[in-house]
Every structure is written in structure tokens, then in C-alpha cells.
C-alpha positions in Angstrom: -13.0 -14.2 14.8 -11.8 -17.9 16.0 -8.9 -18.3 18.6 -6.4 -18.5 16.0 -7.3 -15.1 14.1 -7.4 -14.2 17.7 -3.7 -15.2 18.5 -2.3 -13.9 14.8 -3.8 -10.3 15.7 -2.1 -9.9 19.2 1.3 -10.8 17.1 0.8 -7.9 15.0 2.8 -4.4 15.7 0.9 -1.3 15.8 -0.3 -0.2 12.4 0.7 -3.9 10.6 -1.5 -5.5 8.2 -1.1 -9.5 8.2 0.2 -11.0 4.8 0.5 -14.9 3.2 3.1 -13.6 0.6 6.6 -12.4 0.7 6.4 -9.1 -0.7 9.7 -7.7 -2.6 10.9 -4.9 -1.2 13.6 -2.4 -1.4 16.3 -3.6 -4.1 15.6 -6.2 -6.0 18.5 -7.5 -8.6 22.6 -7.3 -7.0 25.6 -7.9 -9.2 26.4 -10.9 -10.9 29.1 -11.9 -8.4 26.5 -12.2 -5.7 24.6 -15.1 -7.3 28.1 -17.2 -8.5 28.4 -19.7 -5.7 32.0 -20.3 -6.9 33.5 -17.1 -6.2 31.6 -15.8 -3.1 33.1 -14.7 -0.3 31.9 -13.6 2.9 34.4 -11.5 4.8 34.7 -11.1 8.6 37.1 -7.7 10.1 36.9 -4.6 12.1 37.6 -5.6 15.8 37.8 -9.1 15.6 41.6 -10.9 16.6 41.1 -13.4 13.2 40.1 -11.7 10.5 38.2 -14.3 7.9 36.8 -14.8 4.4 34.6 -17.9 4.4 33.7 -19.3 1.0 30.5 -20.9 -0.2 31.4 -24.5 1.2 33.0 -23.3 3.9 29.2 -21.7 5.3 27.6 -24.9 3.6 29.6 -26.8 6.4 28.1 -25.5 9.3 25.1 -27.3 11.1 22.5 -25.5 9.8 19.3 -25.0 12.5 15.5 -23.9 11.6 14.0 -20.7 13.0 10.3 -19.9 12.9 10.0 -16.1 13.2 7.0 -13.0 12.7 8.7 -10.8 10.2 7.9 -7.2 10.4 8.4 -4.6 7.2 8.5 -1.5 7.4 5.8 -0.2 5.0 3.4 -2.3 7.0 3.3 -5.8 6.0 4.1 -8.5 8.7 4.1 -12.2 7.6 3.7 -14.5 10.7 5.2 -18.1 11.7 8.0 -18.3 8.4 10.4 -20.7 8.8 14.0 -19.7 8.1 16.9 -21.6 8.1 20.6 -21.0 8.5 23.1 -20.4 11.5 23.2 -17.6 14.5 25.3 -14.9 13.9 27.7 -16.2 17.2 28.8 -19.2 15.0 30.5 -17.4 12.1 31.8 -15.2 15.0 33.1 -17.4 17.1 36.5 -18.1 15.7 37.0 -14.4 14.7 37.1 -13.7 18.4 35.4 -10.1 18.9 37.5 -7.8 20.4 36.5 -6.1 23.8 35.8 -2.6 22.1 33.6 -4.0 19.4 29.8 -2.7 20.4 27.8 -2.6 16.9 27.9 -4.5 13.9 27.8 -3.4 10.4 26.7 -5.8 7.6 27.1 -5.0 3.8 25.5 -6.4 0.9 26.9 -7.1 -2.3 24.7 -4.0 -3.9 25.1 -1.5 -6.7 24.1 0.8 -4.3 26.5 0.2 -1.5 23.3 -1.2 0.9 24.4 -2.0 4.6 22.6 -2.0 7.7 24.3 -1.7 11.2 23.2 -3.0 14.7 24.1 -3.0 18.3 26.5 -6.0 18.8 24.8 -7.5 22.2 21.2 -7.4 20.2 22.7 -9.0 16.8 24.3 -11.5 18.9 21.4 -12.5 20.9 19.0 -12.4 17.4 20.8 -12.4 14.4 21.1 -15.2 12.1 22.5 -15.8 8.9 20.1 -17.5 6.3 20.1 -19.4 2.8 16.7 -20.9 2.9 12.9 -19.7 3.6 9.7 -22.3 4.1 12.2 -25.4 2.6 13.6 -23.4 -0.2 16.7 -21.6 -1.3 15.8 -18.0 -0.7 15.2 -16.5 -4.3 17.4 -13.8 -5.6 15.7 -10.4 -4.8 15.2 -12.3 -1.6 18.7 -12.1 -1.0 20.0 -15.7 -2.1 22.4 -17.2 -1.7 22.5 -15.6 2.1 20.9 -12.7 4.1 20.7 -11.6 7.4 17.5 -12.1 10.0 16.9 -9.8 13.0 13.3 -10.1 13.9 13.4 -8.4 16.6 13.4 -5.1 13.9 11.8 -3.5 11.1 12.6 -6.1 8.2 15.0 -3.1 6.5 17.3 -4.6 9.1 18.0 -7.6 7.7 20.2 -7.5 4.8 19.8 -9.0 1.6 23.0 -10.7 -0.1 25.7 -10.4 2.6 29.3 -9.9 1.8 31.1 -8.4 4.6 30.9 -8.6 8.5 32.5 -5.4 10.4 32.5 -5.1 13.7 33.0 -1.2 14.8 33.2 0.7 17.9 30.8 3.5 16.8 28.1 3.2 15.2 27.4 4.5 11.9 24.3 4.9 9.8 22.7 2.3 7.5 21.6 2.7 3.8 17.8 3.2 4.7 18.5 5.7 7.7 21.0 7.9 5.7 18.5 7.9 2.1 14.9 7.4 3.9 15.7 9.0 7.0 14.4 5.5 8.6 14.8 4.9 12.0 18.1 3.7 13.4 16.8 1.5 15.9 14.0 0.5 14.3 11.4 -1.7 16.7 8.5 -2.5 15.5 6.7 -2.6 18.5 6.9 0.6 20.0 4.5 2.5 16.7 6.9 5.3 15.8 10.3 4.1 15.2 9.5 4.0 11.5 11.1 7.2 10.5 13.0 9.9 12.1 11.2 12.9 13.0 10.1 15.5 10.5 11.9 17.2 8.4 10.9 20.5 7.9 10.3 23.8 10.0 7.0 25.4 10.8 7.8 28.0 8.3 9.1 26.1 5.4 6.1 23.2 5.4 4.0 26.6 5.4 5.9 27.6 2.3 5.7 24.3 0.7 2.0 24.2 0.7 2.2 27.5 -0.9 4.3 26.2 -3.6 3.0 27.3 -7.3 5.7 24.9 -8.5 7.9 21.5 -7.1 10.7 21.7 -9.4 13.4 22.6 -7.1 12.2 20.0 -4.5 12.6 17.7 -7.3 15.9 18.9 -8.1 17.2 18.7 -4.5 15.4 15.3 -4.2 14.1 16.0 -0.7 12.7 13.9 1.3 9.6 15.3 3.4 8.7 13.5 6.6 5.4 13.8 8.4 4.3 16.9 7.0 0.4 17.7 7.9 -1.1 18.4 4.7 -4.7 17.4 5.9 -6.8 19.1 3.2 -4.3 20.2 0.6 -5.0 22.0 -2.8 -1.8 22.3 -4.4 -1.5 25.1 -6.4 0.3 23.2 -9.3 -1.0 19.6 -10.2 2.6 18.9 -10.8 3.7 16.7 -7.9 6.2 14.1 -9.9 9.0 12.4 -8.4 8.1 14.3 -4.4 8.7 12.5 -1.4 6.1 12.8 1.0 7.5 10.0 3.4 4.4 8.9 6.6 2.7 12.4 5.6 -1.0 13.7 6.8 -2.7 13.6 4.0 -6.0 13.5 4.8 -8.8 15.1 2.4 -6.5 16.4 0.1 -7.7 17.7 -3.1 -5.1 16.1 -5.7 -7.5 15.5 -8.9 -5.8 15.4 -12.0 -2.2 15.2 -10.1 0.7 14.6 -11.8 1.9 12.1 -9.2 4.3 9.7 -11.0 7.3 8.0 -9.4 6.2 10.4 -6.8 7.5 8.3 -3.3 3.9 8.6 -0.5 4.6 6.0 1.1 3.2 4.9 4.8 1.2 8.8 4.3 -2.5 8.9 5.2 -4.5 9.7 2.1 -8.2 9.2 3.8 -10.6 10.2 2.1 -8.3 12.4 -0.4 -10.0 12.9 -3.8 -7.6 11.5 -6.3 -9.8 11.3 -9.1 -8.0 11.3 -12.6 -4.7 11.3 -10.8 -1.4 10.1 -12.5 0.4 8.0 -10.1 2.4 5.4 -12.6 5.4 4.3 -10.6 4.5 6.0 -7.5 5.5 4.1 -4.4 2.1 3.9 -2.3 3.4 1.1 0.4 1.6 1.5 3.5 -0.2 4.3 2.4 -3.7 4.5 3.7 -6.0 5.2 1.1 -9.3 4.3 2.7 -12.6 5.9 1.8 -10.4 7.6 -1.1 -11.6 8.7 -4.3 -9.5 6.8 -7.0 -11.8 7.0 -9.7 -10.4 7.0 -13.6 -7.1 6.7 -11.4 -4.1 5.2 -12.7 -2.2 3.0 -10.4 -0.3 1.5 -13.1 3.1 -0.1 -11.7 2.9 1.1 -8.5 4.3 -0.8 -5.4 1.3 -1.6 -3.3 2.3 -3.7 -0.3 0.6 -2.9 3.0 -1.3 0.1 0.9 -5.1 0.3 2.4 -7.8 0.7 0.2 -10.9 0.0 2.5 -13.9 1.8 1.6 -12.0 3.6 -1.6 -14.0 4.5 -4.7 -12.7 2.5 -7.4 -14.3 2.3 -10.4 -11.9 2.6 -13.6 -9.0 2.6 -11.3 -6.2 1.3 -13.7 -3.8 -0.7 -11.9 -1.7 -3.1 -14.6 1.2 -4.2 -13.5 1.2 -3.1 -9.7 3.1 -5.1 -7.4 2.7 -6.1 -3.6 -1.0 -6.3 -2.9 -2.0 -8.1 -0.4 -4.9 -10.1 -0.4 -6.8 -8.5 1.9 -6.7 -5.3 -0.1 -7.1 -6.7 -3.3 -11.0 -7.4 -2.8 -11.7 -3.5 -3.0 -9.8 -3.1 -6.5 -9.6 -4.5 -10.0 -6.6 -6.9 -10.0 -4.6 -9.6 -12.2 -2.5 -10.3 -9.1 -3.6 -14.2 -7.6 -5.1 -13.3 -4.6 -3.8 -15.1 -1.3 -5.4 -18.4 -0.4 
């Protein structure tokens, strides 16, 4: 390893895997009125004394500055030195005048799914910028164009994608990701376990689940599981579609012939699980480890695959068209279309 590798590895959180691409994550596509420069408005209230809605030309206006950052996702992926550029948070603040009781921050996206994320105000001030471009171009659409925000300092579901509204609050409140993923609030990538909240069943019920001759009403409920330890699992029924088995222990698990589609395992450890035969079209694997795994006659068809470890894995007749988000690295131990990284 030169110096350089050297230097790149001491940048990376616990548990990161370093990545050349910009992976897509979370939601991809907003509304139409996002995209229309002519109509866009970004709105500034809550606490503040002067209330504002900037337009398009009004934000265009502003001296924009560069920023050369570590980003840091969630599922795994960090992408080091990426140049952003756009304004600190302070100087669309600054003539709204923050009130005295304003202590977090809300930002909301223009989103079909009502996506917001919410910070303490001291940190967003100190680190959060507003951006329009990344590496000298406009920031594609399900990168948030025309404007997102950029807080480093946290797991990248902390920096919103196509930004509409500015609210400065007293209490905080919780974020898309934290109320539907159960995902951290605070979210530091450095400290290796402010990924997710903590699990999410008792002793009792996890017992129960294991025991489970059938998933339906899981399904139905659409739980979310959260670090359950189901190190050498044989489910009962092979019928494991649409679970959510969210930074799970998954190691040696028997799951041949699963029905695992649009199932949701992502950031679980799946080690050396035998997943021969498995169905897992749509499932979201990112940042699942699946090292020394069995994946034989698999299909991996349109799964999301950023950060997902595959070192070691048996692979052969693994069908994977159409996945998304591998990363280079990983792509050596499977049969790909994707361009690799340079």
C-alpha cells in the first residue's frame, strides 16, 4: 500500500468501503416543480425575524465558494476529496435574522414523499452548505439538482436532496429516514454505531419470529427489524418477501431457495449464509456483507448493491442484470455489465 492508499484508509469511518462513483441513493425522481428553474422557490420561516422566499436568480446571485469534502453514506459507501460548490448555510440566513430560541433546523425537500431531515442549528451553521454543483457540474437530478444540502460532518442521509423550505424550530423533530428506517438522529459517522437506532424487538418476540411458519403479517404490518441475531437461521417457510431485516446478524443462515424479493437486508451480515437458488429480485442488499457467501444459481436481478461485500462469495450462475450501485472493488468477485471504476 503507497502513502496515499495509506492516507485515503485513515479517512475512512468504521465499517466504510472507499468508492470513485456517486452512488444513487434513497429517492431518486421529485416532482416536476423541482426541476423548473422559473418557478422555484426556496422558503426561509420558523424563528427567523424576516421570513424569505428566494427565487432561482436570487440564489444564482450569491458568491458562490468551492468545498472539497469526504462524503459518508449510510449503507457504507464513502467517496473521498469531491468538490462541491455553493454557499454556507449562514449566507441565506443572514438576512432572516435567527431568532434567540431557534436551536435545530429542519430542511424539506420538494418530495412526493414529504423527505426532510433536521439538525442542530449551531452544527448546521458551523457545516452546512447549500449546493448546485458537484466536480464542475450541475448536480444531476436524483442528485438533487437544482440545489441540495451538504453536512459532512453526518451520514450522507443528512443532506437533503432538492431543497424547498428552511424552518428553523425550537424542538427538534424527527427526519424522514429516522421516523421510516429508524436511522439514527444524530447520525456521525465516526463513532461505528449511530447508523440505526437500537433494536427493535424483545427477547421474546425475536424468539417468536424465528419460529415463524409464515411472514405474512410482518409483511402486512411492514415492520422493520433492526439488529436481530439470526446467526444460523433455517426459516421454517422459504417465504421471506418484502421483510425488513435492517443491520441484522445473519451469519450462516440457511436461506436456499428463499423467496427474498423486494425483501429490504440492508447493512445485515450474511457471511457465509447459503443462499443458493435464492430469489432476491429487487431486494435492497446495500452494505450487506455477503462474504464467503454461497450465491450460486442466485438471482440478484435489480438489486441495489452499493457498499454490498462479496469477498470470497461463491458465484457462479449468480444472475445479476440490472443491479445498481456496485462498486468497483466488489464487482471483481461477480458477473457484471456495470463499467467498473477506473
Amino acid at each position: 500500500m503507497d502513502r496515499a492508499e495509506a492516507n485515503a484508509d485513515c479517512r475512512l469511518p468504521p465499517g466504510q468501503i472507499r468508492t470513485r462513483k456517486f452512488p444513487v441513493v434513497g429517492e431518486t425522481s421529485p416532482p416536476p416543480e423541482a426541476l423548473d428553474l422559473t418557478s422555484w422557490r426556496l422558503e426561509v420561516g420558523g424563528l427567523v425575524a424576516s421570513p424569505a422566499s428566494w427565487s432561482w436568480s436570487d440564489f444564482a446571485s450569491l458568491s458562490w465558494l468551492e468545498r472539497t469534502v469526504d462524503i459518508h453514506c449510510v449503507t457504507g459507501w464513502s467517496r473521498l476529496g469531491s468538490m462541491f460548490r455553493g454557499v454556507p448555510l449562514t449566507a441565506v440566513l443572514e438576512s432572516s435574522k435567527p431568532e434567540v430560541g431557534a436551536r435545530f433546523v429542519r430542511f424539506e425537500a420538494y418530495s412526493r414523499r414529504g423527505h426532510d431531515t433536521t439538525l442542530p442549528l449551531e452544527l448546521a451553521l458551523e457545516d452546512t452548505w447549500l449546493v448546485h454543483e458537484v466536480d464542475g457540474e450541475p448536480l444531476s437530478p436524483e442528485h438533487g439538482f437544482p440545489l441540495r444540502t451538504l453536512t459532512p460532518s453526518r451520514y450522507f442521509y443528512k443532506s437533503l436532496k432538492w431543497l424547498r423550505r428552511i424552518e428553523l424550530m425550537a424542538d427538534d423533530r424527527l427526519g424522514y429516514w429516522e421516523r421510516e428506517s429508524n436511522y439514527h438522529n444524530v447520525g456521525d459517522p465516526w463513532t461505528g454505531d449511530q447508523r440505526f437506532t437500537s433494536g427493535s424487538l424483545r427477547p421474546e418476540d425475536a424468539h417468536r419470529f424465528r419460529r415463524s411458519r409464515s411472514f405474512d403479517r410482518y409483511r402486512i404490518q411492514k415492520r422493520v427489524f433492526l439488529g436481530l441475531d439470526l446467526r444460523g437461521w433455517r426459516p421454517e417457510s422459504k417465504d421471506l418477501r418484502e421483510l425488513q431485516l435492517k443491520n441484522c446478524d445473519m451469519r450462516g443462515a440457511d436461506l436456499r431457495d428463499a423467496d427474498l424479493r423486494n425483501a429490504n437486508l440492508s447493512l445485515s451480515n450474511l457471511q457465509g449464509a447459503d443462499l443458493r437458488d435464492a430469489n432476491a429480485h429487487g431486494a435492497d442488499l446495500e452494505g450487506a456483507d455477503l462474504s464467503g457467501a454461497d450465491l450460486r444459481g442466485a438471482d440478484l436481478s435489480e438489486t441495489l448493491l452499493s457498499a454490498t461485500r462479496f469477498e470470497g462469495a461463491r458465484t457462479a450462475g449468480v444472475r445479476i442484470r440490472g443491479a445498481t450501485g456496485l462498486i468497483g472493488s466488489q464487482a471483481l468477485f461477480l458477473p457484471t455489465d456495470e463499467e467498473p471504476e477506473p
